[in-house]
C-alpha positions in Angstrom: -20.9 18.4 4.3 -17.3 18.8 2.6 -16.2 20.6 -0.3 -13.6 18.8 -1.1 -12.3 14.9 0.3 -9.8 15.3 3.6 -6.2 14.7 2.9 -6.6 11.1 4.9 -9.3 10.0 3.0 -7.6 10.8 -0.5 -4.3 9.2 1.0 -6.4 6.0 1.9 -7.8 5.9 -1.5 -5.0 6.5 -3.7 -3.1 3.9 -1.5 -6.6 1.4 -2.5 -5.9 2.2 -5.9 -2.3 1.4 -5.8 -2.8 -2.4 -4.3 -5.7 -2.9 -6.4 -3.9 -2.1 -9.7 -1.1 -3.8 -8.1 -2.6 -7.0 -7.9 -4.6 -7.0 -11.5 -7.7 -6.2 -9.7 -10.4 -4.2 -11.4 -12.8 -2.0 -9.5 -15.5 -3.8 -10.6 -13.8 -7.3 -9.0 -13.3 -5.7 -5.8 -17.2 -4.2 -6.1 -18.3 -7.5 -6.2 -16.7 -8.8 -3.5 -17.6 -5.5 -1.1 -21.4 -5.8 -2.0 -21.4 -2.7 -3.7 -20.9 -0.8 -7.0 -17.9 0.0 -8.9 -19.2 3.8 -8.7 -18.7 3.2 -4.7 -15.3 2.1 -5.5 -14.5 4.9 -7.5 -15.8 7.4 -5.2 -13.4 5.4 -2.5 -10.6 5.7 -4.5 -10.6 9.8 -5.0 -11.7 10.2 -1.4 -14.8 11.7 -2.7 -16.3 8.6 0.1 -14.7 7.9 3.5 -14.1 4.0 3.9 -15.8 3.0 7.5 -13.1 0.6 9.7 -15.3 -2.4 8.6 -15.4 -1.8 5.4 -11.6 -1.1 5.4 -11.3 -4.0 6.8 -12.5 -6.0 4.4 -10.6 -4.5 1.3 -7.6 -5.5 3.5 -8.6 -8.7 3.4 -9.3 -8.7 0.1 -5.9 -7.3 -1.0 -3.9 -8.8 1.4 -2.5 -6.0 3.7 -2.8 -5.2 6.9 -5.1 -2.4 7.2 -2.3 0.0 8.6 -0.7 -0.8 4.9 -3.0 2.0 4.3 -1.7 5.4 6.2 1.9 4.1 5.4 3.6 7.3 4.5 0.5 9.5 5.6 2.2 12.8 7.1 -0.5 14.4 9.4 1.6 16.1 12.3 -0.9 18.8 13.2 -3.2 15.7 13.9 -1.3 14.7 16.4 -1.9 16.3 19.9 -0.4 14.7 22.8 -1.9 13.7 26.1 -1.8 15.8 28.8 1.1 14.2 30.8 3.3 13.7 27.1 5.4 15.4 25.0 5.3 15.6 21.5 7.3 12.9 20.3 10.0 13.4 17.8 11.0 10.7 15.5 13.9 10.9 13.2 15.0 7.8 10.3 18.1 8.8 8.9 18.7 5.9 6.7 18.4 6.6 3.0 14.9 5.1 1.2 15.1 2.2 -0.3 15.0 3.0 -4.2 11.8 2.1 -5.7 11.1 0.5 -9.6 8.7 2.1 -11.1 5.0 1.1 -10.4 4.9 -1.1 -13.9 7.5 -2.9 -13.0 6.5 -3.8 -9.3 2.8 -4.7 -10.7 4.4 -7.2 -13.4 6.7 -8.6 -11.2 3.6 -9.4 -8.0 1.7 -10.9 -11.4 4.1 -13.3 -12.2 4.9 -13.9 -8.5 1.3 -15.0 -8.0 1.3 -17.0 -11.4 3.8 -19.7 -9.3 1.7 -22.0 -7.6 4.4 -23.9 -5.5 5.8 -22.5 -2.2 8.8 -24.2 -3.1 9.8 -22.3 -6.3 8.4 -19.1 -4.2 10.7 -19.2 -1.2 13.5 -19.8 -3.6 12.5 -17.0 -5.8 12.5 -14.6 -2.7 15.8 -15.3 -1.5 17.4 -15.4 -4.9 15.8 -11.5 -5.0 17.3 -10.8 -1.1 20.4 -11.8 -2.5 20.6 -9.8 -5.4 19.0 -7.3 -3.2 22.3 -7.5 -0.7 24.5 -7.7 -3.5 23.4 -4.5 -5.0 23.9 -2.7 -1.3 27.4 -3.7 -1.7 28.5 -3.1 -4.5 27.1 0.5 -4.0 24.4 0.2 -6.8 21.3 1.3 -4.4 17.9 -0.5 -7.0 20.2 -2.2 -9.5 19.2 -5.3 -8.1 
């Protein structure tokens, strides 16, 4: 048995965390709707307990992200052994991050989102925000949109 959680697992969790606060979901919602406690969820958020591929599965499902949404920004290069016949692969994305608003923000903003009821108003809504979005690149304001 491990000490402590593996960087993956604590990666996964805090990345379960993130969605589920995210999307106004409390631990003991998302509990419920796994079959098990909140303690479980806890425990799955530190890492303290690896999340098997069904189970991650279904909290994907349940939040609405693909399960790869998950390792998104996971950096585990020493993980990664090629095949006999490859070479390690070298990627490189030189293109700035796009800025990021603070977490508060983002979580009021996918609240009220999900308050609106008709696609209509939705669609609209997201290309009024692409367009701000585009004017900000522009005008060299990077996240003053």
């Amino acid at each position: 048995m491990r000490a402590s959680p593996r960087p993956v697992d604590v990666h996964v969790g805090r990345r379960l965390r993130e969605r589920r606060t995210l999307l106004g979901m409390s631990q003991e919602r998302l509990a419920e709707l796994l079959g098990v406690t909140y303690q479980q969820v806890q425990k799955y958020e530190r890492g303290a307990n690896r999340i098997g591929s069904s189970r991650l599965h279904d909290i994907a499902r349940f939040l609405d992200v693909p399960v790869a949404w998950f390792f998104a920004g996971l950096d585990e290069p020493e993980s990664r052994v090629p095949g006999l016949a490859e070479s390690p692969a070298v990627f490189t994305f030189d293109a700035p991050a796009p800025p990021q608003p603070p977490p508060r923000e983002t979580a009021e903003l996918v609240r009220a989102f999900s308050a609106i009821r008709e696609p209509e108003v939705r669609r609209r809504l997201v290309d009024l925000v692409r367009t701000l979005a585009a004017v900000s690149r522009r005008d060299g304001k990077p996240g003053s949109a």
